[in-house]
C-alpha positions, 0 to 999 in steps of 0.5 A: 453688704447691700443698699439700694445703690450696690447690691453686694452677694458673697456665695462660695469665695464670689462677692457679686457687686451690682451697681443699682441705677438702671433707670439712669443706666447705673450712671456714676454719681458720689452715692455709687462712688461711696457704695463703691468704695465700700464694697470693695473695702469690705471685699479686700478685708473678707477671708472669705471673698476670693474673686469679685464680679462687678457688674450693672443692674438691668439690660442696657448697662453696665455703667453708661458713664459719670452723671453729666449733672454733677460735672456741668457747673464743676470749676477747676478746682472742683473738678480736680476733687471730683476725679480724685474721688473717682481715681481713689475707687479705681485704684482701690480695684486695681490694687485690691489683691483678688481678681476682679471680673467686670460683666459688661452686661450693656454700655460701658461708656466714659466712667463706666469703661474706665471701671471696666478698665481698673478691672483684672478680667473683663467678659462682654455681653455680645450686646456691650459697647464700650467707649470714652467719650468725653471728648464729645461734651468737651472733656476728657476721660478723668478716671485713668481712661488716657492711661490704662486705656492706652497701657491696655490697647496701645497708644494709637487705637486708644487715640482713636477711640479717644479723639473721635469718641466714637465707642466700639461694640463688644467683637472689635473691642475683643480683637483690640484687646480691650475685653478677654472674652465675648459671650452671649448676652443671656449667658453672661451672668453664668460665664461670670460665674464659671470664671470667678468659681474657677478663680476662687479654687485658685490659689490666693496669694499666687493670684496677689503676688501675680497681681502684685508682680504685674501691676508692680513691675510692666511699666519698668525697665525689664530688669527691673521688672523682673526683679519685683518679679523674682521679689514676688517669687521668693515671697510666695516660697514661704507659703503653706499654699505653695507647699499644698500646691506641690504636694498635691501635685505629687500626689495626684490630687486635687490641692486645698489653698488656704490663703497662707 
């Protein structure tokens, strides 16, 4: 699937999703929320999509945050739809079951960083910066930026960044936690690509039942996370992967998942 608002690529297991705005920095606006939304969707339902690639258009940006026009004349109560719209997207990633890489190719600031933050894997151009800077136009971060933000970097560092709205470059953001991995600006793409060539060979119903096991059980009390843990575990037992897995391991061989 492609349109002019996101250019999808699927090539052996690797959807590359690229937001398509880069003379308004691939600002977020409803059309590249819809876009979003179902890309990801066509991405969830394709056997053949093992791993995603989300990144923007361009040289400056990732997603250099929400489109400040569609939020100034907002009242409360079409305030609360606007992010609900936006929250939807995000944990329609978190969730989707296949590792999602966002390549932060330039500014992931406000919406942008909270699309990094839903991401599985975040890679950061040497060139990136990352940030919530909603507090400066008199707001606050809408699209789980307070939670996963906090829940990714610990409460303190993400109060700082948070209240002074002052965004990090891509080495600080590496040393707080917030990215996996610094790359060179013009090696980005390719590092992406390594990675989510890498993943797609994986094991996919492994990769989901971690997803599941993590997203479903780190907030819990450890016991309790254990058990969603153990719930996962035993799921995955029944698999033809699982068998394929330790068989090849036997065998000395390279393993070939199905994804059943």
């Amino acid at each position: 699937m492609s349109d002019s608002t996101v250019i999808a690529r699927t090539d052996s297991g690797v959807t590359t999703l690229t937001i398509n705005r880069p003379a308004k920095l691939n600002a977020l606006n409803a059309d590249v929320i819809d876009a979003l939304e179902r890309a990801f969707e066509q991405a969830a339902a394709d056997p053949d999509t093992r791993v995603v690639v989300l990144t923007g258009a361009g040289e400056k940006a990732f997603v250099a945050g929400a489109d400040i026009g569609e939020l100034q004349n907002l009242g409360p109560d079409e305030a609360r739809q606007f992010v609900s719209r936006g929250n939807a997207l995000m944990s329609r990633i978190e969730s989707l079951g296949k590792p999602v890489i966002a390549a932060i190719n330039g500014f992931a600031l406000g919406g942008g960083c909270e699309l990094a933050l839903a991401c599985t894997l975040r890679l950061a151009s040497d060139r990136a910066l990352l940030g919530l800077p909603e507090v400066k136009l008199g707001l606050i971060p809408g699209y789980g930026g307070t939670q996963r933000l906090s829940r990714l970097v610990g409460r303190g560092r993400a109060l700082g960044m948070m209240l002074t709205g002052e965004p990090v470059k891509a080495q600080k953001a590496l040393d707080m936690g917030l990215v996996n991995e610094v790359v060179a600006a013009e090696t980005l793409a390719e590092r992406a690509a390594v990675l989510a060539g890498q993943l797609a060979v994986g094991a996919p119903l492994a990769m989901r039942a971690i997803l599941e096991s993590v997203h479903g059980g780190v907030d819990l009390e450890l016991e309790a996370g254990i058990a969603v843990e153990t719930a996962c575990f035993a799921a995955i037992c029944g698999s033809d992967d699982m068998r394929e897995g330790t068989t090849a391991f036997l065998e000395k061989r390279a393993a070939k998942f199905r994804g059943r």
